[in-house]
N, C-alpha and C positions, 0 to 999 in steps of 0.2 A: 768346088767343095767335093769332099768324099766323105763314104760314111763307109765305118769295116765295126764288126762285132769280136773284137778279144776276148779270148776263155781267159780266167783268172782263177786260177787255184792259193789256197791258201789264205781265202779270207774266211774269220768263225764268227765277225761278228758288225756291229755299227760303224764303230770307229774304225775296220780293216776297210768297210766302203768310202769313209767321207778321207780315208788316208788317201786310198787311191784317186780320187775324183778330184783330189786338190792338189795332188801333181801332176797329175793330165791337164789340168785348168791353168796351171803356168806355163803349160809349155804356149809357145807362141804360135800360134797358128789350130790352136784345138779353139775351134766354137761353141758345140757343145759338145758335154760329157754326161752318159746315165750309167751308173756303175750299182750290179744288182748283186745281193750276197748271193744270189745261186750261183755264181762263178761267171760273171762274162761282164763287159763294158761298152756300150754301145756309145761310139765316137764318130762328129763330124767334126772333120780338120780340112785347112789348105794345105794341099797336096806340094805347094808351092814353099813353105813354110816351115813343115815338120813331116817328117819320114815315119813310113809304120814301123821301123825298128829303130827307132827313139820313143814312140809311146812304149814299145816294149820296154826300152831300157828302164824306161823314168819308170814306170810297174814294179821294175825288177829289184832297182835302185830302192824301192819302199820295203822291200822282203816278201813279195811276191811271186811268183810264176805266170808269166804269160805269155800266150802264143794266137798266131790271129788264123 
């Protein structure tokens, strides 16, 4: 397991957190997911599984920004 904290710009409000949090929660190999509105998501994934620039994408993918 790995843990990395992504900056997340572009969220203003509830529903821009639970957006995020439940396409990180598909992707296969994300265990947990804490996605906070001050701009960041703290994620453990198998590294085995899913790549950090797939949780990027999948962020980006929602109308997001993010960078780890």
């Amino acid at each position: 397991m790995q843990n990395i904290r992504l900056t997340i710009t572009g969220m203003h409000c509830g529903g821009c957190v639970k957006s995020v949090t439940r396409v990180l929660e598909e992707l296969e190999g994300v265990e947990q997911v804490k996605v906070m509105l001050e701009g960041y998501a703290d994620i453990q994934f198998d590294e085995n599984n899913v790549s950090i620039s797939q949780l990027i994408d999948a962020i980006e993918d929602a109308g997001f920004d993010a960078t780890a």
